[in-house]
N, C-alpha and C positions, 0 to 999 in steps of 0.2 A: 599182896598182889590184888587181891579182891579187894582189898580198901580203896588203892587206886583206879580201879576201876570204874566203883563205886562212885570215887569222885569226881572222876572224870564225865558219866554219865549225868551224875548231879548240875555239873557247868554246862556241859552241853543243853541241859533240859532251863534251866535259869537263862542261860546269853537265847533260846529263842523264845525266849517267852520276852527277854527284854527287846529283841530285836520285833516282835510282834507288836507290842506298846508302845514303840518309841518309833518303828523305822518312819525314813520321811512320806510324808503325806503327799505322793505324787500326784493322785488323783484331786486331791480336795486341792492344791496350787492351780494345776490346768483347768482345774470348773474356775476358780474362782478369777484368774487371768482372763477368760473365757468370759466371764459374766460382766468384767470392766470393760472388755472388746464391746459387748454387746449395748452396754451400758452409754461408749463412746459413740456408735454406730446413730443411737437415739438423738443424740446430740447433734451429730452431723459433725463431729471431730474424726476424720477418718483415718487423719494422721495417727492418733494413738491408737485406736480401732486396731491397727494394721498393726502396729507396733507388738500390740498384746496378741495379735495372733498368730506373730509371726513368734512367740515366746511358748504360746501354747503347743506347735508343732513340733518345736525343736524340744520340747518335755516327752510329747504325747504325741509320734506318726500317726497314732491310727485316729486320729481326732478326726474325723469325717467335716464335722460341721464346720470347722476351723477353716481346713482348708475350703470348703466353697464359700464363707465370709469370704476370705481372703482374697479368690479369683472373682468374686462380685464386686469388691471394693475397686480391684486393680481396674475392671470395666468400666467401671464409675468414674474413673479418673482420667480413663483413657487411653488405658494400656489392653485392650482388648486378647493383643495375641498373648500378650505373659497370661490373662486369667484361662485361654483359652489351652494354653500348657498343664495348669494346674487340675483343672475340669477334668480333660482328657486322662491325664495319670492316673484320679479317682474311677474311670470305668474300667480299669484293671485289677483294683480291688477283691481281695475273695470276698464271698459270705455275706454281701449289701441285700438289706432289703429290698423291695420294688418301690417303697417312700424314697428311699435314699438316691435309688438309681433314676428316679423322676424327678430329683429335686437336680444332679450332678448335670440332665441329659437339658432339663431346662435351662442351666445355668451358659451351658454348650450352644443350646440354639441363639441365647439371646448375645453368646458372645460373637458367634458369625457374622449376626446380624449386624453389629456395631461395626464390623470386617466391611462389609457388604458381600460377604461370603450367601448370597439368600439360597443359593441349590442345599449348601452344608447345613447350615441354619435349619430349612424347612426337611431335612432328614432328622435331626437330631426330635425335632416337635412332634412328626410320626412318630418317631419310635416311643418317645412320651407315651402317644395315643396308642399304641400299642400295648405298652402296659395297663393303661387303662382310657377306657375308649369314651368315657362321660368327661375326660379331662380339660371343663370348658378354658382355661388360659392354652390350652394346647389349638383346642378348636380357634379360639379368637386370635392365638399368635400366625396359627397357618392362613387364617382371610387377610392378613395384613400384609402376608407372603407374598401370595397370591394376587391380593388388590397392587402392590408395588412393582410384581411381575406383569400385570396386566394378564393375568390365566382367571379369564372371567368364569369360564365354564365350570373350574372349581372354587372360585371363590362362590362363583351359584351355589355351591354343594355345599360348602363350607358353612353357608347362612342359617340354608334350611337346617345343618344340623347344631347350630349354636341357638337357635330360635326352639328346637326341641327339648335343648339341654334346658333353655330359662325358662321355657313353656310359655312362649309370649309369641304374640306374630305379628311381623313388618314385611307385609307384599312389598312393600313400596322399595326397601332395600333389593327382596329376589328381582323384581323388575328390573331395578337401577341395572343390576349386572347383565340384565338378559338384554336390556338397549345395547351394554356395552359390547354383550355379544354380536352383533347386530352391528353394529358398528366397523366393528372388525369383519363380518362377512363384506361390507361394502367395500373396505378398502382392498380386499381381495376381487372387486367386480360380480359378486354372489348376491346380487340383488334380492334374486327371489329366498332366499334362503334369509338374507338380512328383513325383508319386510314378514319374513313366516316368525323370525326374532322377536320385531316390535311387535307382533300380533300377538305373540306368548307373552308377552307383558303388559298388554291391554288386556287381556283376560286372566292373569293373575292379579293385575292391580288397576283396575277400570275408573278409580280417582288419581291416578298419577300423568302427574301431565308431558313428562317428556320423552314416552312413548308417541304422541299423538305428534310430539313436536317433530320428531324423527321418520312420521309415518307422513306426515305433511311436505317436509323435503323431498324424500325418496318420491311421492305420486310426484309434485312438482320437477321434477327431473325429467320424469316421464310423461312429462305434459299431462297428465290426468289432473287438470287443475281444480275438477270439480268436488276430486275425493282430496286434493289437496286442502283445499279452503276449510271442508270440513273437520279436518283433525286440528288444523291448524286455529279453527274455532273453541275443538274443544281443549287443545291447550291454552288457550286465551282466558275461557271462561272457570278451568281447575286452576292456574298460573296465575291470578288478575296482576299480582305486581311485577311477574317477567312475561306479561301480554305486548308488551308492546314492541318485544324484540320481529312479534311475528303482523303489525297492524300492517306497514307499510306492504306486507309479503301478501296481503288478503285486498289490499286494496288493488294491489298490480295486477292480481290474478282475477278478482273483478272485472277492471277493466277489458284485461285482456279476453273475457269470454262475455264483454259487453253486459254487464249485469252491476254498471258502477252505482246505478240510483238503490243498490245494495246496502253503499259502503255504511250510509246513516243507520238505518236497522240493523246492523251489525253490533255499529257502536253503541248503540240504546240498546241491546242485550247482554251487554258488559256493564253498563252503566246501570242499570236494573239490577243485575247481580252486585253489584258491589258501585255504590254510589259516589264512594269517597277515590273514585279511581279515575286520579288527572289527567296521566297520559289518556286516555280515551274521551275522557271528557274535553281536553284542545281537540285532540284531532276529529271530535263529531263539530267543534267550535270553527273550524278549518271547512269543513263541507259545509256545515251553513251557510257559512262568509262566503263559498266559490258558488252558493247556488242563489245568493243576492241576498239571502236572508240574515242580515247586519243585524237587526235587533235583536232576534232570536238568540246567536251566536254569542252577543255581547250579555244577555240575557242570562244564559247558562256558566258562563264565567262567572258573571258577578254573583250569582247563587253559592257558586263553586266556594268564593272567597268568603262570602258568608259565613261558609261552615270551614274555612281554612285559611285564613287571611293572611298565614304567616307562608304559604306557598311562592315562591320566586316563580316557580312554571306559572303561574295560573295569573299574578301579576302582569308578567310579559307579554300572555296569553291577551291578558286586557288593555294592555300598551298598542300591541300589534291591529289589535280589533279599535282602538283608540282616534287613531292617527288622522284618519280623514272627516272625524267628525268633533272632535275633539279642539275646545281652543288650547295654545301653545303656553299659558300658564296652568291648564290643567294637564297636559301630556308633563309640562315641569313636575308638579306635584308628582305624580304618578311615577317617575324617575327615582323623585328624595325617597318615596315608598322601596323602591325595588334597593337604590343602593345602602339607605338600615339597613333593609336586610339582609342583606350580603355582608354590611359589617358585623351584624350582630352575631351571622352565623360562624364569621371570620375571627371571633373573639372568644369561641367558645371550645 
């Protein structure tokens, strides 16, 4: 009886030592399935990607990683709500790290988003930020929230605190939103609260020009054309190559407060600042001509062409200035000039 037993105890101790050496390699199959998924992913083969990781869950439920490959892939392709079933299941999970449950809660915001789900979306990126609150993709996914909702006042909040995460600074950005704040008071009728806006953003960013340009309209509304002119100056002169949206709005307002013999020394302090700047250089071209001064006018174009001869404005410029003093094969020539260039631009 004790021999039997003996023996018995002998098999039992050999079949787990064989079962210990030999059982299958469950784990070493799903890494290695898992590292051809990953392998595929580099490729941009997503098809097999999916395929191996659809192999690795069905080995291995608790494969974490697997499954958010796999609801990434699925959003990738365009299947947003099946990745966003997958995601969601994983936050039921026991025992996830706070790596883990920031990588699952990302995967969830950015699947919303594809939704146009953006209220669901910009929860799941909080709560990211919740776990940890330096999470600059969290910070930069929620401005983008934000800038799409048009919620300026925290996309404002939002800047200031991704410009502290990089430790770099861009007024010009917190400005941008505070115009836009500002903006949005006007179309509520909130005037004064809208120009108390562009004023916060002339003194947080006092080289940014479309403040001045915003603060130019609003006086101009309100007939104050005097403080109108001048913002609208010094967006002209921060702005030189979107000055010209505001020439004709400086010249009306001149007029209108009788101050047009203005408009020339306007244009000669843009032209001072920035020489190569055509729109302003026609339209000083334009007030010479209407004040009789033909040569002068015709003077500063040809200069112009000088330093830029491939310009169509500043040709035409000189066609227009051409015409009454000009004989009829050189206004010709002056045409073959303009239409080259128009083909050549037209060929490129």
């Amino acid at each position: 009886m004790n021999w039997i037993i003996l023996t018995a105890v002998v098999l039992i101790m050999a079949g787990g030592i064989i079962f210990y050496y030999y059982r299958p390699k469950k784990k070493k199959r799903t890494e290695s399935l898992y590292t051809h998924a990953l392998n595929a992913m580099v490729r941009g083969d997503t098809r097999t990607a999916l395929k191996h990781l659809r192999d690795v869950v069905k080995q291995d439920t608790s494969h974490i990683d697997a499954y958010l490959q796999m609801g990434d892939i699925l959003r990738e392709q365009g299947n947003a709500q099946a990745a966003v079933k997958i995601h969601q299941s994983l936050t039921v999970r026991p025992n996830l790290t706070n790596e883990v449950r920031k990588d699952i809660h990302k995967s969830l915001a950015l699947d919303f988003e594809q939704i146009g789900h953006l209220n669901k979306a910009r929860r799941e990126a909080e709560f990211v930020l919740k776990l940890d609150r330096k999470n600059l993709w969290a910070n930069e996914f929620l401005l983008r929230i934000f800038v799409d909702q048009r919620d300026w006042k925290r996309a404002t909040q939002m800047t200031k605190s991704i410009q502290k995460l990089k430790q770099s600074q861009d007024p010009n950005q917190i400005a941008r939103f505070l115009v836009f704040q500002g903006m949005d008071k006007l179309e509520k009728g909130q005037q004064k609260e809208a120009e108390a806006q562009f004023q916060k953003a002339v003194k947080t960013a006092p080289d940014f020009g479309l403040p001045y340009l915003r603060l130019g309209d609003l006086f101009a509304e309100n007939r104050d054309l005097v403080k109108a002119i001048e913002n609208w100056e010094k967006f002209a002169l921060i702005n030189p190559e979107n000055g010209r949206f505001v020439y004709s709005k400086i010249e009306s307002a001149l007029f209108d407060l009788g101050r047009f013999s203005e408009v020339e020394k306007f244009y000669e302090r843009i032209l001072e600042k920035d020489p190569s700047n055509l729109n302003a250089l026609t339209k000083l071209a334009n007030v010479l001509e209407e004040k009789g001064e033909h040569s002068n006018a015709l003077n500063l174009v040809d200069d112009a062409l000088s330093r830029n001869n491939g310009s169509i404005h500043a040709h035409l410029m000189k066609l227009k200035l051409s015409l009454h003093v000009s004989k009829p094969h050189e206004l010709s020539n002056q045409i073959d000039d303009i239409i080259q260039l128009l083909t050549n631009a037209s060929e490129k």
